[in-house]
C-alpha positions as a printed NumPy array, in Angstrom:
array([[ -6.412, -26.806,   8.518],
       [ -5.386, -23.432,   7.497],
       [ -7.394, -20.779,   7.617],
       [ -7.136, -17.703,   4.999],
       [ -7.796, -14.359,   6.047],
       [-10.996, -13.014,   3.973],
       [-11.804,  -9.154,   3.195],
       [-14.998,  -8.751,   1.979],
       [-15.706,  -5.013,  -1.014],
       [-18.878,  -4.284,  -1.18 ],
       [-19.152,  -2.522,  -4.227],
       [-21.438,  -2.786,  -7.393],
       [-18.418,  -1.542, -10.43 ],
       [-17.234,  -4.489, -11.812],
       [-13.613,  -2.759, -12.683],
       [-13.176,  -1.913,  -9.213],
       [-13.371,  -5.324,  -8.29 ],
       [-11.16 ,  -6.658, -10.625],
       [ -8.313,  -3.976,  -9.539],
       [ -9.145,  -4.479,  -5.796],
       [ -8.968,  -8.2  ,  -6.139],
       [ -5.832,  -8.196,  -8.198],
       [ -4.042,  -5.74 ,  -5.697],
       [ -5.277,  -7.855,  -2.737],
       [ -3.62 , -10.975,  -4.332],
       [ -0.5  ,  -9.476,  -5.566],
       [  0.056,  -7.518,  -2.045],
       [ -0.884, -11.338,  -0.068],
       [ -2.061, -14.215,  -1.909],
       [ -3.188, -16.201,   1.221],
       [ -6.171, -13.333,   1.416],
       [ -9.399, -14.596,   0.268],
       [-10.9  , -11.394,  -1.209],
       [-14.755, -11.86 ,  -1.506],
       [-17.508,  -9.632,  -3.592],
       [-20.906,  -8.914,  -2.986],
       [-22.665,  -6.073,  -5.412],
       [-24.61 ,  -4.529,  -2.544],
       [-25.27 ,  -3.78 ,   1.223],
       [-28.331,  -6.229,   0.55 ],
       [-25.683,  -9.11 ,  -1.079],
       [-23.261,  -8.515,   1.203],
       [-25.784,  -9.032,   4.261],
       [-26.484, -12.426,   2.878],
       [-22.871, -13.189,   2.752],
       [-22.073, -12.342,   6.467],
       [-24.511, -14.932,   7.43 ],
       [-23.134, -17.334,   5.519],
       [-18.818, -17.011,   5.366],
       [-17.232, -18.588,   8.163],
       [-14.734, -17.324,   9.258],
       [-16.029, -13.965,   9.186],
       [-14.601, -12.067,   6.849],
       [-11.264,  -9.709,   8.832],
       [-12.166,  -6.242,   7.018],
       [-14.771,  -4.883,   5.001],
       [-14.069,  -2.563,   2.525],
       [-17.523,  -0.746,   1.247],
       [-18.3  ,   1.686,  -1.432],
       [-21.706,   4.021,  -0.748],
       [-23.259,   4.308,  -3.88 ],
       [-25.051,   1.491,  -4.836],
       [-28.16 ,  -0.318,  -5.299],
       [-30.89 ,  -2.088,  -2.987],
       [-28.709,  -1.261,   0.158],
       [-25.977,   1.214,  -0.19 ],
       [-23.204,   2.181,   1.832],
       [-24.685,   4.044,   4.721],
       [-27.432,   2.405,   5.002],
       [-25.604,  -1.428,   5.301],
       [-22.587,   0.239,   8.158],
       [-25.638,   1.515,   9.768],
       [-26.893,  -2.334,   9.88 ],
       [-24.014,  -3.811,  10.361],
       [-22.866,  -1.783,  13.756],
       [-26.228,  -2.355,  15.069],
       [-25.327,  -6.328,  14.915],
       [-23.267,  -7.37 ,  17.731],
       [-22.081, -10.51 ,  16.143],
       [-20.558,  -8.167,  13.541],
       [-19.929,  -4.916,  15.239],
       [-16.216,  -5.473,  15.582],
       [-15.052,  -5.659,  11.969],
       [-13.258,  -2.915,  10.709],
       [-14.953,  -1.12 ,   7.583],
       [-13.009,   0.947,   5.315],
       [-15.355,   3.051,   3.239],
       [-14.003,   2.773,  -0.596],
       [-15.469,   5.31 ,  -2.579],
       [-14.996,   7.974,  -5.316],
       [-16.519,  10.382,  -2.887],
       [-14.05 ,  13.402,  -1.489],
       [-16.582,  15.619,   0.379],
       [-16.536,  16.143,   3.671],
       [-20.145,  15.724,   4.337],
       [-19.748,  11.87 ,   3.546],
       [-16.936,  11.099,   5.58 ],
       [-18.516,  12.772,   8.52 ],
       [-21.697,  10.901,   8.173],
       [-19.612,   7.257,   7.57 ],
       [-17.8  ,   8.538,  10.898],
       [-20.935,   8.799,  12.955],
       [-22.289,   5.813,  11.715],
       [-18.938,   3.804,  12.621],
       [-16.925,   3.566,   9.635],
       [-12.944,   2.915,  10.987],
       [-11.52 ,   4.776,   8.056],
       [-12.4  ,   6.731,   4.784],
       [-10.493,   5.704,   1.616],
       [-10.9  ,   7.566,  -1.727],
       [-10.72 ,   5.312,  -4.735],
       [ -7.648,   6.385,  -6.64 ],
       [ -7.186,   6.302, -10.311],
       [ -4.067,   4.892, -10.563],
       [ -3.616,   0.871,  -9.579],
       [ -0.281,   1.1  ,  -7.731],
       [ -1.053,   3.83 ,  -5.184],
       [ -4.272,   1.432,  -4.446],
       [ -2.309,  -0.968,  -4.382],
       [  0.205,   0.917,  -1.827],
       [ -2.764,   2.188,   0.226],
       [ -4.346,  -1.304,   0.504],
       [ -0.441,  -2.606,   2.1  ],
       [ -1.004,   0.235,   4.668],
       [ -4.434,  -0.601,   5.824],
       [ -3.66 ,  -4.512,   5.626],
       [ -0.666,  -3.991,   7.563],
       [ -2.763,  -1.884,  10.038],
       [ -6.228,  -4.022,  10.28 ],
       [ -5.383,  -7.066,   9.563],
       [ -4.371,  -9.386,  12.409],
       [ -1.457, -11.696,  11.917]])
């Protein structure tokens, strides 16, 4: 049985999903790319997807659990501790990439505007996190 690789985005704007999802597919097509709408969804998820979704790709403004507060979580869970998260956000300042740092975030990604530099960022950080 083959198993896919799965990244899970955590993030609650439906047209980032789409454009995530499309550029995950177009860069690797074997790549399940999973959705959940909040840190609260995407705990739910974690407990359920087997194999454990590879990377984690999280935006920090949303609702009933957002950003911070589910890496915070998530690093204090040993079972899950050891998956990469990229944060994925509109966010530029300094502040919030310092905090994401502390809390354990493995890199700090700004959401660009324009679909093929996401799409040429996303090759870069699959290429780097995601095991062959």
């Amino acid at each position: 049985m083959i198993v896919r690789k799965k990244i899970l985005l955590i993030d609650d704007d439906k047209d980032d999903q789409i454009n995530f999802c499309r550029c995950i597919n177009e860069i690797d097509p074997a790549i399940e790319c999973l959705i959940a709408n909040n840190g609260m969804e995407a705990m739910l998820h974690l407990r359920t997807i087997n194999p454990k979704p590879s990377l984690v790709f999280l935006d920090l403004n949303m609702p009933l659990m957002n950003g911070y507060e589910y890496l915070e979580n998530l690093r204090e869970q040993e079972v899950y501790n050891h998956i990469p998260v990229i944060i994925f956000t509109t966010s530029q300042n300094e502040d919030d990439m310092e905090k994401c740092r502390k809390l354990g975030a493995t890199k700090f990604l700004t959401k660009p505007a324009d679909v093929e530099i996401l799409k040429s960022e996303l090759r870069v950080l699959l290429d780097q996190y995601l095991p062959e």
